[in-house]
C-alpha positions, 0 to 999 in steps of 0.5 A: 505401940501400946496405949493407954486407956488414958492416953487413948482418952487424952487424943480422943478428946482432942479430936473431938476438941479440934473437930468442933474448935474448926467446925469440922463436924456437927456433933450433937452428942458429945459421948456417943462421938467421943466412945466412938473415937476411942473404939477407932482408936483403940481398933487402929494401934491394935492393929498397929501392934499385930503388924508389928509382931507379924513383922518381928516374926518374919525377921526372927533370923536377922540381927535387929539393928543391922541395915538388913533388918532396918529395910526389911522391916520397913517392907514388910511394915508397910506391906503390912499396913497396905495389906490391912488398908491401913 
């Protein structure tokens, strides 16, 4: 899943927005937090976009739509993503 560096921008600031709105969180220095979210995020649908490559991998040999691909690719997704600590 591929992002934008605007689209990351967008939901970083919201984070930031909600943290501060509900008092989650001190943040004394708006864009240091605010580089930090985008890195995580950034790191985060990076990953997300390895493991699903890793999977499309794995499941070369099968019809994509059919109800085998469909399990398997969910298993092995979520194996994925368990594997990473994701």
């Amino acid at each position: 899943m591929s992002l934008s560096e605007d689209r990351i921008s967008t939901i970083a600031h919201e984070i930031i927005a909600t943290i501060k709105r509900d008092q989650l969180a001190d943040v004394p220095d708006d864009r240091r937090v605010l580089g930090q979210v985008k890195h995580s995020l950034e790191a985060f649908f990076g990953a997300v976009d390895e493991i699903e490559a890793a999977v499309k991998a794995k499941l070369r040999n099968k019809a994509p739509g059919s109800k085998d691909y469909d399990l398997l690719y969910q298993k092995f997704y979520h194996d994925e993503m368990a594997r990473r600590h994701l």
